[in-house]
GUGU-561494 format. One record per residue: residue in one letter; x, y, z of N, C-alpha, C in turn. Coordinates in steps of 0.2 Angstrom, whole numbers, plus 2048, in hexadecimal, padded with zeros to 3 digits. Layout:
BEGIN
a, X, Y, Z, X, Y, Z, X, Y, Z
...
//
This chain:
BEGIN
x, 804, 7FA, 800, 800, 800, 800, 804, 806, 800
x, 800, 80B, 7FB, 806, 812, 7FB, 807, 816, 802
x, 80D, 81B, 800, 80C, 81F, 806, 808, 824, 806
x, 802, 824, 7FE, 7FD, 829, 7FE, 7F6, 825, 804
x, 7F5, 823, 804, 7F2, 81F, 806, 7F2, 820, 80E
x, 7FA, 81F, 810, 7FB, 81F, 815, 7F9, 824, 81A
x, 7FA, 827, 815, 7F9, 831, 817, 7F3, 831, 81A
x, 7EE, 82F, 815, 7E7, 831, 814, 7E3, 82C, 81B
x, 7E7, 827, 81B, 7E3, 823, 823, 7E6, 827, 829
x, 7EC, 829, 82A, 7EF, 82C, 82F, 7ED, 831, 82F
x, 7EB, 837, 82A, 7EC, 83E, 82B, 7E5, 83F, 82E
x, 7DE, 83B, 82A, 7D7, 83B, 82D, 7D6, 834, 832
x, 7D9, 839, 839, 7D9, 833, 83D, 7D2, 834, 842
x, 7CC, 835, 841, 7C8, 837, 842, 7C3, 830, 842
x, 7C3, 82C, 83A, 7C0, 827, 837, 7C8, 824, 835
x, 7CB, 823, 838, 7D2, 81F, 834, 7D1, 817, 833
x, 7CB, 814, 838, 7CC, 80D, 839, 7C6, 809, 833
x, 7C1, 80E, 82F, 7BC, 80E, 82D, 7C1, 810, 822
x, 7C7, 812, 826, 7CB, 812, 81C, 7D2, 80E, 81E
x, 7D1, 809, 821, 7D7, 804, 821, 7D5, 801, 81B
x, 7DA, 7FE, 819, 7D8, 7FA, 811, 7D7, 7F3, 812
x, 7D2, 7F1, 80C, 7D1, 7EB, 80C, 7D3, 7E6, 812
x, 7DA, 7E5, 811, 7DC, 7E0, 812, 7DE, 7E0, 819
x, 7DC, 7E4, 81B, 7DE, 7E4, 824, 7D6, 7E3, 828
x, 7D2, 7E2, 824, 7CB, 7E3, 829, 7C7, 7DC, 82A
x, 7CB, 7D7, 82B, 7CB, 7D2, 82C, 7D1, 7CE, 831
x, 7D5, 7D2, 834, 7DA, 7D4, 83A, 7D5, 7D4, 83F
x, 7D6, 7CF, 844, 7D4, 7D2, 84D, 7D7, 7D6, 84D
x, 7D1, 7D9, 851, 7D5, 7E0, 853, 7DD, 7E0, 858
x, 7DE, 7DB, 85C, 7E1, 7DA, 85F, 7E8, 7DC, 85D
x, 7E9, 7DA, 855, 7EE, 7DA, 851, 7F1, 7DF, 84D
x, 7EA, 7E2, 84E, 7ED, 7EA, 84A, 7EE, 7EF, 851
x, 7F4, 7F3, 84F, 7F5, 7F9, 851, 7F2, 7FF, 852
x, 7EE, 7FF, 859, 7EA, 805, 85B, 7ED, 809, 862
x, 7EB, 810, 85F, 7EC, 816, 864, 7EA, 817, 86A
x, 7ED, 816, 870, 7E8, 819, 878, 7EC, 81E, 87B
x, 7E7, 823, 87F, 7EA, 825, 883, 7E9, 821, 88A
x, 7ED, 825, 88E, 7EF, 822, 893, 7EC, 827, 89A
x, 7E6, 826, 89D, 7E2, 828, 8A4, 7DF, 82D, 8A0
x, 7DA, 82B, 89B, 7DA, 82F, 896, 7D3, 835, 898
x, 7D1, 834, 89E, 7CE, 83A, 8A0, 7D2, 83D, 8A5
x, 7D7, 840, 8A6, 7DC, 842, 8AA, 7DB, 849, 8A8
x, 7D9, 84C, 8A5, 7D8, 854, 8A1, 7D3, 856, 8A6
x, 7CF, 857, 8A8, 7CB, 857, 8AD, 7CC, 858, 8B5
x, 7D1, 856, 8B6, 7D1, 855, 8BD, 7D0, 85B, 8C1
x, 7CD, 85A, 8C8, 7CA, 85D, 8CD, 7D0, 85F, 8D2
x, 7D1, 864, 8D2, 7D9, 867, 8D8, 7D4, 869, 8DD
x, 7CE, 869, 8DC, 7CA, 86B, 8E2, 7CA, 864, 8E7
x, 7CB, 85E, 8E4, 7C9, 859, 8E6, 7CE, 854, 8EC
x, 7CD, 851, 8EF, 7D3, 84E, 8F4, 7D6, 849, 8EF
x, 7D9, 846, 8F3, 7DE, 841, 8F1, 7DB, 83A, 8F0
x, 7DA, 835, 8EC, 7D8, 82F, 8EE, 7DC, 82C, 8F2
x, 7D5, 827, 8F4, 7D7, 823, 8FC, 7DC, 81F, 8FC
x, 7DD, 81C, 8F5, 7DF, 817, 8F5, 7E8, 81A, 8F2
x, 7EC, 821, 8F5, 7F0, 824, 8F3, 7F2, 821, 8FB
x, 7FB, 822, 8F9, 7FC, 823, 902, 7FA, 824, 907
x, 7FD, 825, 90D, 7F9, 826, 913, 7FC, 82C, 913
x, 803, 82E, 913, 808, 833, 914, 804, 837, 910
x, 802, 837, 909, 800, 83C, 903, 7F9, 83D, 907
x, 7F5, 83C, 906, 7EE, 83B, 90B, 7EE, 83F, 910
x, 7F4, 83D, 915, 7F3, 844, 91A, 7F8, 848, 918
x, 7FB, 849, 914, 7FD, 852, 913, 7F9, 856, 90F
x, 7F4, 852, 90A, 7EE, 853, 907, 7E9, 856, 90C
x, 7E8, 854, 910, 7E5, 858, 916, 7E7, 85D, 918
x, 7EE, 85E, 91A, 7F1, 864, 91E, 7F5, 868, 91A
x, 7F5, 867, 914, 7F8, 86D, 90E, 7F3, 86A, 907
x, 7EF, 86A, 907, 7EB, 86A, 8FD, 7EC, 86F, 8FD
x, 7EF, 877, 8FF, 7EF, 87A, 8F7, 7F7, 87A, 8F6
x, 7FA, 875, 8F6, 801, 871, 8F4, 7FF, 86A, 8F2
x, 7FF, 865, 8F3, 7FC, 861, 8F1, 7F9, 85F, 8EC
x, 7F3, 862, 8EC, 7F0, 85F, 8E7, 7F1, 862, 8DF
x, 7F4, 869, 8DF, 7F6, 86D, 8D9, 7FC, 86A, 8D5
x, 801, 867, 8DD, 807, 862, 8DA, 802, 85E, 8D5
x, 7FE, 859, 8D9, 7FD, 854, 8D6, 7F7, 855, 8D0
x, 7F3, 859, 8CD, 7F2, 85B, 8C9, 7F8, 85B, 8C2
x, 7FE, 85E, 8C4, 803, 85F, 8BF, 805, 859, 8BD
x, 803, 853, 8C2, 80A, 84E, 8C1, 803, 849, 8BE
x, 7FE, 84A, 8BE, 7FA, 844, 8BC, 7F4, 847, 8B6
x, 7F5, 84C, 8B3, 7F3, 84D, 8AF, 7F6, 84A, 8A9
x, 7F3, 845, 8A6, 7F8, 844, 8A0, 7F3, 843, 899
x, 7ED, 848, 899, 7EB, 847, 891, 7E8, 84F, 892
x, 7E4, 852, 88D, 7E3, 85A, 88E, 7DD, 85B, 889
x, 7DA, 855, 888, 7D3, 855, 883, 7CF, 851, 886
x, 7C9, 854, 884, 7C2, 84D, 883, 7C1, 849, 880
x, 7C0, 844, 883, 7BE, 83B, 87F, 7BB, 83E, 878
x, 7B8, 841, 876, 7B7, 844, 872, 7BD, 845, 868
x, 7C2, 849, 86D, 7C7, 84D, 86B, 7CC, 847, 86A
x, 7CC, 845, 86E, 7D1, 83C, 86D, 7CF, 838, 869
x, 7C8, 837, 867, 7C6, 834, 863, 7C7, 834, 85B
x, 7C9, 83F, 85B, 7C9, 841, 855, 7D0, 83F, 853
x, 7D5, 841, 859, 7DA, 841, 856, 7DD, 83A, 853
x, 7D9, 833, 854, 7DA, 82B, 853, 7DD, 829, 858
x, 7D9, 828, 861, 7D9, 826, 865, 7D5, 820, 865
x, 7D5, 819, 866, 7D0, 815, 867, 7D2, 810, 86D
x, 7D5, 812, 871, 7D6, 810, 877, 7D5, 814, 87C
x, 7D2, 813, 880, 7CF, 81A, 887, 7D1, 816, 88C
x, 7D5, 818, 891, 7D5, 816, 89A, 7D3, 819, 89B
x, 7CC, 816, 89E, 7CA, 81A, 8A4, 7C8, 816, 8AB
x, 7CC, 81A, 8AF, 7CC, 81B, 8B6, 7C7, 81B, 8BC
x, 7C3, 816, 8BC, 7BC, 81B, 8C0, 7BD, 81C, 8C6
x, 7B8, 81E, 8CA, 7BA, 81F, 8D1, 7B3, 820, 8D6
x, 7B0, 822, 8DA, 7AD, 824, 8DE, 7AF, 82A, 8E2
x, 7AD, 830, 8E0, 7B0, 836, 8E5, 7AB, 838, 8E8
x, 7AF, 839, 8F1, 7AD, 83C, 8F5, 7A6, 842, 8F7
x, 7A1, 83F, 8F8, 79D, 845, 8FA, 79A, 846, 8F3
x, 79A, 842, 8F0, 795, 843, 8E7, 790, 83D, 8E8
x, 78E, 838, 8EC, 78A, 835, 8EB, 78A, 830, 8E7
x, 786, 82C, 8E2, 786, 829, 8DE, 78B, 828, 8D8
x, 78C, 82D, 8D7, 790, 82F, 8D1, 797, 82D, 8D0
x, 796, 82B, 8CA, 79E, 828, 8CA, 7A1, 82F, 8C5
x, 7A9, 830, 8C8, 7AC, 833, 8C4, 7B5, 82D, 8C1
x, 7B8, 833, 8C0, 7C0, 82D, 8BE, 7C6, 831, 8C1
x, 7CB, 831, 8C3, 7CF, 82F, 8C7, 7D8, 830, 8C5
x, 7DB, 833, 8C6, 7E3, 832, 8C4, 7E6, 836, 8CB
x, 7E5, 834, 8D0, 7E9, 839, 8D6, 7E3, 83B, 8D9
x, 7E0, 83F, 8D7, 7DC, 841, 8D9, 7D4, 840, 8D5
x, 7CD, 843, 8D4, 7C8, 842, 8D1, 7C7, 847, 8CA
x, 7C3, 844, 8C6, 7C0, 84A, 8C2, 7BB, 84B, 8C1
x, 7BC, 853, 8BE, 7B2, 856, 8BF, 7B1, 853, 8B9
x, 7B2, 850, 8B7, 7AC, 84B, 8B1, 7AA, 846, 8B3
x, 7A4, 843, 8B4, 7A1, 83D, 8B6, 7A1, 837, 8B0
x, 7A1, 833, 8B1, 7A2, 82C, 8AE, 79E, 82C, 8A9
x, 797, 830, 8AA, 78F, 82F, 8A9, 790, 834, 8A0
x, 793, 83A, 8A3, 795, 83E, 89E, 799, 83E, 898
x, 79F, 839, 89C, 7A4, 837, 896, 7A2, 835, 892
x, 79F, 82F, 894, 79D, 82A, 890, 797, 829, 88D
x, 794, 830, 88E, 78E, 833, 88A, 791, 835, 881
x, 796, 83A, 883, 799, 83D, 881, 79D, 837, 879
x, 79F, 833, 87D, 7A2, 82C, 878, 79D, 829, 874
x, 795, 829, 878, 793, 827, 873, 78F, 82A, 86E
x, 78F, 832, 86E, 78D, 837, 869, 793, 836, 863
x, 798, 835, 866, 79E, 834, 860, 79C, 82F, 85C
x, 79D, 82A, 860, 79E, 823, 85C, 796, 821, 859
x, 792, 827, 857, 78A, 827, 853, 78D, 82B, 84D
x, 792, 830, 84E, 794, 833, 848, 797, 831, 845
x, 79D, 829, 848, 7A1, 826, 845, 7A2, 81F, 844
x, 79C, 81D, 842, 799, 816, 842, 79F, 80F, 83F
x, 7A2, 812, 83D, 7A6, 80B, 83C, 7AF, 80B, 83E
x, 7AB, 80F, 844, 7B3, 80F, 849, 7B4, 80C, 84F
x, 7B7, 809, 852, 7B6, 805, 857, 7BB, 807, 85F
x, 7B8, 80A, 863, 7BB, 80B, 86B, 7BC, 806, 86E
x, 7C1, 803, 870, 7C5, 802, 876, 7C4, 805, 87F
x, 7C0, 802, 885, 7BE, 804, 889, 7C2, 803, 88E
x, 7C5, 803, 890, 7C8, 800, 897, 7C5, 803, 89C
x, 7C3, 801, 8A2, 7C0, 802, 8A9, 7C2, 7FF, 8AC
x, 7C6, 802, 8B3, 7C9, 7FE, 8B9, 7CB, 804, 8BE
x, 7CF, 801, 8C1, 7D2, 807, 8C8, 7CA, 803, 8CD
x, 7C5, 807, 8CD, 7BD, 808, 8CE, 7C0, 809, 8D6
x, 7C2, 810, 8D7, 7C3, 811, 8DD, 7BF, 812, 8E1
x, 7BD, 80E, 8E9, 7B6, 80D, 8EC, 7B2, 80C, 8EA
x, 7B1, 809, 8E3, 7A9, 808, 8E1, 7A6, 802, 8E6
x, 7A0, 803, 8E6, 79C, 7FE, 8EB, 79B, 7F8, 8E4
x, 797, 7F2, 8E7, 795, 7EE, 8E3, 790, 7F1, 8DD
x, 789, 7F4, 8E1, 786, 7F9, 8E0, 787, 7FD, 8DA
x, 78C, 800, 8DA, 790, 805, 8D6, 792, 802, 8D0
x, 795, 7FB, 8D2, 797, 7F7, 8C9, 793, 7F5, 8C5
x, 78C, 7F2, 8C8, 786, 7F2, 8C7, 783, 7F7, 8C3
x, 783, 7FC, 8C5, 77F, 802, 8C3, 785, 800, 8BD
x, 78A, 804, 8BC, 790, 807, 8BA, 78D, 803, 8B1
x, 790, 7FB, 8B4, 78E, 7F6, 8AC, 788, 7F8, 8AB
x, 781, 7F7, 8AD, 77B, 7FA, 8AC, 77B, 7FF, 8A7
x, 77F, 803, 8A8, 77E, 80A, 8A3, 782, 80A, 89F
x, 788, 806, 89F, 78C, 806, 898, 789, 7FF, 892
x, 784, 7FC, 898, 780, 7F7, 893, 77D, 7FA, 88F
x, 778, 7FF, 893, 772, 803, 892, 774, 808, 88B
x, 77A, 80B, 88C, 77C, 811, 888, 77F, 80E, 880
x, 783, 808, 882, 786, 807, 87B, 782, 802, 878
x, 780, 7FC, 87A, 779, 7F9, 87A, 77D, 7F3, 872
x, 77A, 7F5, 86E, 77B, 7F1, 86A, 783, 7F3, 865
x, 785, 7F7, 868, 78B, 7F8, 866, 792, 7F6, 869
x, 78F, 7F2, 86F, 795, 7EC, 872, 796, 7E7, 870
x, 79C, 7E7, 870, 79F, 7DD, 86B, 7A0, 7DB, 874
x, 79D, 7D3, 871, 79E, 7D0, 877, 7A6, 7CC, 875
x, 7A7, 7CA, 87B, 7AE, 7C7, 87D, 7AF, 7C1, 87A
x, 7AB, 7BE, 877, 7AA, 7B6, 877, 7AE, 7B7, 86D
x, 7AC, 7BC, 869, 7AF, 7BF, 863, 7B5, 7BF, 862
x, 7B4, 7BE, 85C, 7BC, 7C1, 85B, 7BD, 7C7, 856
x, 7BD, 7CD, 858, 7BB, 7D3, 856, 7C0, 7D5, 850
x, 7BB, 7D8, 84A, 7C2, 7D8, 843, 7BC, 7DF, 843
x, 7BD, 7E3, 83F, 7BC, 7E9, 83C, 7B5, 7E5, 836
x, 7B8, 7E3, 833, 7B2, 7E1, 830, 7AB, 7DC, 834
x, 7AE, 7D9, 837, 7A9, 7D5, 83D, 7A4, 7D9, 840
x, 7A8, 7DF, 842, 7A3, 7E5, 847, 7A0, 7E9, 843
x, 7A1, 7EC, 83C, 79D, 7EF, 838, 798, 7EB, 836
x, 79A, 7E3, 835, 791, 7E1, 833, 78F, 7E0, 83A
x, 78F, 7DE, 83E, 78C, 7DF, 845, 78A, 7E6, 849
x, 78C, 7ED, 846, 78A, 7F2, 849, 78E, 7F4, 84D
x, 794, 7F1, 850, 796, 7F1, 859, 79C, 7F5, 857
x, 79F, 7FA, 85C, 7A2, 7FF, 85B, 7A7, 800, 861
x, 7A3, 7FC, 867, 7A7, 7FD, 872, 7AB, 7F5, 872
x, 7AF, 7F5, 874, 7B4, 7EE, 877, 7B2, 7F2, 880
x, 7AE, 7F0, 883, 7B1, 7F2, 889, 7B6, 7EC, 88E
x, 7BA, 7EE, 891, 7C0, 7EA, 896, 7BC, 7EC, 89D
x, 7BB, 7E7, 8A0, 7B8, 7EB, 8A7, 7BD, 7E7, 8AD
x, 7C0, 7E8, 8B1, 7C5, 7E8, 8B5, 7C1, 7E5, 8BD
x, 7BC, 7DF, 8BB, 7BA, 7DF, 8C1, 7B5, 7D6, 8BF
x, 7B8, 7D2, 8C0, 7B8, 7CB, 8C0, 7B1, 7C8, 8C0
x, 7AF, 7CD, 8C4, 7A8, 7C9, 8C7, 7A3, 7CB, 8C0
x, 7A4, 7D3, 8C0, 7A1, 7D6, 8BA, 7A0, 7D3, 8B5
x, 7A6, 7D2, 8B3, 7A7, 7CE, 8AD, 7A4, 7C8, 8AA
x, 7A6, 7C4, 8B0, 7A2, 7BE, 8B1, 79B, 7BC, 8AF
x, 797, 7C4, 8B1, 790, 7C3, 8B0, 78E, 7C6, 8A9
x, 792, 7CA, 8A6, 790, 7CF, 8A0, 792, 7CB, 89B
x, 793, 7C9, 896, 794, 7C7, 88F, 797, 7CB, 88C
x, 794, 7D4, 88C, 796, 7D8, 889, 79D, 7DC, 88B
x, 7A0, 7D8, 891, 7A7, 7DC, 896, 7AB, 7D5, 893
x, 7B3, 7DA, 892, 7B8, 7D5, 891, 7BB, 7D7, 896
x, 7C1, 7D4, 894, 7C6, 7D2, 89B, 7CA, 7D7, 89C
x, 7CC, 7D8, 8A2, 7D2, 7DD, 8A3, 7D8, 7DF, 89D
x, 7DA, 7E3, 89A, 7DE, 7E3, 896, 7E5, 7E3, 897
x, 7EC, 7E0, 896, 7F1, 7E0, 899, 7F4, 7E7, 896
x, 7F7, 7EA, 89A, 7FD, 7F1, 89B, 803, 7F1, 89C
x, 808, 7F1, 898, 80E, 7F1, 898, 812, 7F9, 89A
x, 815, 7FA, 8A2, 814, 7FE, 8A3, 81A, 7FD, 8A6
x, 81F, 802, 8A7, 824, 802, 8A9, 826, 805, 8B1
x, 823, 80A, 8B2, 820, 80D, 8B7, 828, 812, 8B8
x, 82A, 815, 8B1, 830, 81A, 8B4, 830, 820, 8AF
x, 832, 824, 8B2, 833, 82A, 8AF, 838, 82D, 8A9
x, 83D, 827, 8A9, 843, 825, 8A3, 841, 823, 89D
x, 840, 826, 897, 83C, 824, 892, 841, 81C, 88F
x, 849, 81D, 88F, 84B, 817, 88E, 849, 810, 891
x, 848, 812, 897, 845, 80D, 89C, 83F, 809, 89A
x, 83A, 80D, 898, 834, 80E, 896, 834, 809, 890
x, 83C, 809, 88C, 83C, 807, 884, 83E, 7FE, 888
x, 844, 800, 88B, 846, 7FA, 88C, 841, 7F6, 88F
x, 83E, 7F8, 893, 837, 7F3, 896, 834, 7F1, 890
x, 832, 7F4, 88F, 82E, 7F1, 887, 82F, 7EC, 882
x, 836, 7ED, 880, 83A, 7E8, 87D, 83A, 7E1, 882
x, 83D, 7E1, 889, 83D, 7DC, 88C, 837, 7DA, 88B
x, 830, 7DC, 88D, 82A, 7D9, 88C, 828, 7D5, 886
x, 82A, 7D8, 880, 82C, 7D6, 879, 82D, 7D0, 87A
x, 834, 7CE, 87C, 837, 7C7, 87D, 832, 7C4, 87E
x, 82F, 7C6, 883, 82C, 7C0, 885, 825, 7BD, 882
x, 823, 7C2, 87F, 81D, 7C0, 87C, 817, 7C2, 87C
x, 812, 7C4, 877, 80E, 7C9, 877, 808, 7C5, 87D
x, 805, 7C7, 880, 7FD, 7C6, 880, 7FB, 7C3, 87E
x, 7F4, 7BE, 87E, 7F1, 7BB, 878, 7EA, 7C1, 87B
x, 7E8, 7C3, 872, 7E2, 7C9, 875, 7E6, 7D1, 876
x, 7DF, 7D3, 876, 7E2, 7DC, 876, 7E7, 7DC, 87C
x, 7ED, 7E2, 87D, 7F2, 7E4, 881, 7F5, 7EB, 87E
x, 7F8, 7EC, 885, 7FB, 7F3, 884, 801, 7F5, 885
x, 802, 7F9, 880, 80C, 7FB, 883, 80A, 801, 884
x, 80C, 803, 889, 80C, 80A, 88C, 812, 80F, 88E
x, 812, 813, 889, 818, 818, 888, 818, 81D, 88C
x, 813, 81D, 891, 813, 823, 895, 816, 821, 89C
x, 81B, 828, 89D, 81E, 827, 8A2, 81C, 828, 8AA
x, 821, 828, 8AF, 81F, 828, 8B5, 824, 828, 8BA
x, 820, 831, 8BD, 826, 832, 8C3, 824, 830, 8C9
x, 828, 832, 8CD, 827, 82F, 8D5, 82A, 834, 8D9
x, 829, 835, 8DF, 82A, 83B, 8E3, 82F, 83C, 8E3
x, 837, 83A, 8E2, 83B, 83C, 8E2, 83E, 842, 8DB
x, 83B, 83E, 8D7, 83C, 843, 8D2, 837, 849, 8D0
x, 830, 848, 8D4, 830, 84F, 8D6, 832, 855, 8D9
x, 837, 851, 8DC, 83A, 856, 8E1, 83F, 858, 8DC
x, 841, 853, 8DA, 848, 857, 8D6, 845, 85C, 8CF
x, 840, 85C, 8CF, 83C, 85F, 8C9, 837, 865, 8C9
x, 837, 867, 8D0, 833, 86C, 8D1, 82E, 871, 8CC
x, 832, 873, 8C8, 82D, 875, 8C2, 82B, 872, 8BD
x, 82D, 86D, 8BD, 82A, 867, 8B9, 823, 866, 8BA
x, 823, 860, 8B2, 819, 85F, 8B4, 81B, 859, 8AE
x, 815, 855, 8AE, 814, 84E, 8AB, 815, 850, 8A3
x, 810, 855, 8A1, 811, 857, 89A, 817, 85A, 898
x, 81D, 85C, 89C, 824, 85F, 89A, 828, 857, 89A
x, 826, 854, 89F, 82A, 84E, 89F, 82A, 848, 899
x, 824, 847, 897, 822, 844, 890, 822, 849, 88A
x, 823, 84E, 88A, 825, 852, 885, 82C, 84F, 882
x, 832, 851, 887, 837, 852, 885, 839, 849, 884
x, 835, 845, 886, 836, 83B, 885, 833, 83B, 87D
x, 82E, 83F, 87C, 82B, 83B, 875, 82F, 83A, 870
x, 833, 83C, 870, 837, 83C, 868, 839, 834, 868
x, 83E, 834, 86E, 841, 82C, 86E, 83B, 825, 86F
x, 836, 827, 872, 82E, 824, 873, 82D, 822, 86C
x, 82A, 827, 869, 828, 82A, 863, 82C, 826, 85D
x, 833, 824, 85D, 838, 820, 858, 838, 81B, 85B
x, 837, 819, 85F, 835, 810, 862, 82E, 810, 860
x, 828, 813, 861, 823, 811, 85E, 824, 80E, 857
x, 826, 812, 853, 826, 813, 84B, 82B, 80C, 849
x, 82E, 80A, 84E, 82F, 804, 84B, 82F, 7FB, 84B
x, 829, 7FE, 851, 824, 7F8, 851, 821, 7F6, 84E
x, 81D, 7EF, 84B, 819, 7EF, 849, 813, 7E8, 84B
x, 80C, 7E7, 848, 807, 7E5, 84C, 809, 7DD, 849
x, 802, 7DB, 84C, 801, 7D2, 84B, 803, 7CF, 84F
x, 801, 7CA, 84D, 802, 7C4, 854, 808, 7C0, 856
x, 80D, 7C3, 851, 814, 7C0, 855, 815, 7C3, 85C
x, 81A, 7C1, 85A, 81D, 7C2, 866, 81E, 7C8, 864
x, 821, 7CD, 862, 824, 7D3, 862, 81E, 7D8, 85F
x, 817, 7D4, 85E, 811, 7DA, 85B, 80E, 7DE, 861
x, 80E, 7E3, 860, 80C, 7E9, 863, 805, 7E8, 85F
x, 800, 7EC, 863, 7FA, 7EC, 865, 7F6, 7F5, 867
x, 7F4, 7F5, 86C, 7F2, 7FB, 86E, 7F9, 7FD, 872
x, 7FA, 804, 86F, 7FF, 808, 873, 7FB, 80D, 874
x, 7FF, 80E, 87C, 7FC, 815, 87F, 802, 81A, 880
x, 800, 822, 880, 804, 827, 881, 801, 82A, 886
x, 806, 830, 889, 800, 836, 88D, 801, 83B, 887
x, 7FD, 841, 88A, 7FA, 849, 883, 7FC, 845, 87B
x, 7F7, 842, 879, 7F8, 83E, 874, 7F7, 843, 86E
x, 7F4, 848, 870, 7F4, 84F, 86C, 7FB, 851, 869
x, 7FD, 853, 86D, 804, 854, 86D, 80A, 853, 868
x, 809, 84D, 864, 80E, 84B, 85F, 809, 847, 85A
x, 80E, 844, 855, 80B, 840, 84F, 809, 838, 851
x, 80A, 836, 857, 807, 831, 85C, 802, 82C, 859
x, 7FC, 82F, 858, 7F7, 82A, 854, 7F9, 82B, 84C
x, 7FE, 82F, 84A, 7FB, 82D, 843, 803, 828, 843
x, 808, 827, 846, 80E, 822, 847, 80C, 81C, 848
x, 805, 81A, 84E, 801, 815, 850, 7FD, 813, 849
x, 7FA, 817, 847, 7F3, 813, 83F, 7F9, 813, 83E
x, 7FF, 816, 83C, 805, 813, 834, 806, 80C, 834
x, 807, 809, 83C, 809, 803, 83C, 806, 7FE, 838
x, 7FF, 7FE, 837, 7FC, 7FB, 835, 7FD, 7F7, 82F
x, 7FF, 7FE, 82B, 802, 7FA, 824, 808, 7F6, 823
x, 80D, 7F5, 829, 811, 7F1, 82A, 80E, 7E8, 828
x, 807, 7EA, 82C, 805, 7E1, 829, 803, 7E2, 81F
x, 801, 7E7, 81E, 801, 7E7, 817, 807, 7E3, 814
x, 80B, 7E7, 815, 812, 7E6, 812, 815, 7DD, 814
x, 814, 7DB, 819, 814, 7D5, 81B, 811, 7CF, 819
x, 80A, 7D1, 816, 805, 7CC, 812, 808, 7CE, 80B
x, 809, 7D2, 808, 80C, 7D3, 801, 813, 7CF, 7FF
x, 817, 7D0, 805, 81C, 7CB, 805, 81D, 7C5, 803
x, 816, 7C3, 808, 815, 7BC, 80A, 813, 7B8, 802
x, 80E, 7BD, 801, 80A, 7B9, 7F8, 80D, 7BA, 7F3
x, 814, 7BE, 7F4, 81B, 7BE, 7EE, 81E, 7B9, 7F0
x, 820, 7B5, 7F5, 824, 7AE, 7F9, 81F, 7A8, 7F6
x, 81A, 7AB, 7F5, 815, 7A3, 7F4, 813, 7A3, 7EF
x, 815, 7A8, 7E8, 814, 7A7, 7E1, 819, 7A3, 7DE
x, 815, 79D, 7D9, 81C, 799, 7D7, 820, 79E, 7D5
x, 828, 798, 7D3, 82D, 79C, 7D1, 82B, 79B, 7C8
//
């Protein structure tokens, strides 16, 4: 396939999965290369709000005794996307993390979570995803829910209920083996991952926790090196994630005072960014799948991620030159 071509699915990343060619729409999705952010309603967060519980005890009580330090820190350090589910959509996001949570003193209402809460509710978001995913019918979202900070039993119950209620027949159930062509003659457009065993068990419509390749350091080499390690070893069987997004720890905010999450991934994307580019998908050991970044905005990110794809083009072309007699 040309590089005109390439352009044209990368640059309209809007509808990018709906002008793959031919020969890829017969691919689990597993197999081809898709873009996520990473805590992807993190834009949002609440500095008015405390800490979650399930943070230190140390962080918890200085959150008490200095939040207007505290929680502005951590506002800087766990912000890591700067749009709406909406806007991530546009730019060819099809992996969402979302974080849920129960905050304090709101009753009922689920919102989602990175450090602290956000003023967007769950109810909202995911209103909001599925007005998109009406104007772009033959795109397909990746769902992930987990964290579910305090939810009651109650609460997951409700929670499925309404992601049943809302996407309805546009869920692929788990039992599939989802290809791009499969879901457009079936309608279905949500994969949702729900992060809670029991749920699962009981919905058809919930898949399974989705694996995260996460290194948990602030070194972007580190980051790479981890990755590759994990390579070695062998992909997943089923959707996973390599995760490009980095991560500090208190010490190195100390060493970084004017620092913030989005200066820190700034100045790593590049080297990120050429380790992406020379991956590619399928179901060998070394296929990449869903990769995640933080401010995915920020760089050429998603149109690096769709490019891969054609790496299987070029791979099948190979193969039917190898198998044409001599």
């Amino acid at each position: 396939m040309g590089d005109n071509q390439r352009e044209e699915v990368g640059g309209g990343n809007s509808d990018w999965m709906s002008r793959l060619p031919e020969e890829l729409l017969d691919v689990p999705l597993w197999n081809l290369a898709i873009p996520g952010s990473h805590d992807s309603m993190s834009f949002c967060l609440d500095v008015s709000s405390p800490v979650l519980r399930s943070e230190s005890y140390l962080l918890r009580l200085t959150d008490r005794l200095f939040p207007c330090w505290t929680r502005p820190c951590i506002y800087r350090w766990s912000t890591s996307e700067q749009s709406v589910l909406r806007d991530q959509c546009e730019l060819g996001i099809r992996f969402l993390d979302l974080r849920i949570a129960r905050k304090p003193a709101e009753g009922s209402r689920l919102f989602f979570a990175h450090g602290i809460y956000t003023l967007m509710t769950v109810k909202e978001a995911l209103e909001e995803l599925a007005l998109w995913l009406d104007a772009h019918p033959k795109e397909i979202i990746i769902i992930s829910c987990s964290h579910f900070e305090s939810l009651t039993d109650e609460d997951h119950i409700q929670l499925v209920e309404f992601i049943i209620s809302l996407f309805s027949k546009k869920l692929c159930f788990s039992k599939d083996v989802p290809t791009l062509r499969f879901c457009w003659s079936e309608g279905q457009q949500v994969i949702v991952s729900y992060d809670n065993r029991q749920m699962e068990w009981q919905h058809p419509e919930l898949w399974p926790m989705i694996p995260y390749w996460y290194a948990d350091s602030p070194d972007p080499k580190k980051v790479i090196a981890y990755l590759e390690e994990q390579k070695h070893h062998g992909r997943p069987d089923g959707f996973y994630v390599s995760g490009l997004n980095l991560t500090e720890d208190a010490f190195y905010i100390l060493l970084h005072p004017f620092q913030n999450l989005r200066k820190m991934t700034t100045r790593a994307l590049s080297l990120l960014l050429h380790w992406t580019a020379e991956q590619r998908p399928g179901p060998e050991g070394g296929g990449v799948n869903i990769v995640c970044c933080d401010f995915v905005g920020l760089s050429r990110f998603c149109w690096i991620v769709i490019g891969l794809n054609f790496k299987l083009l070029k791979a099948a072309v190979s193969s039917n030159h190898q198998d044409e007699p001599l």
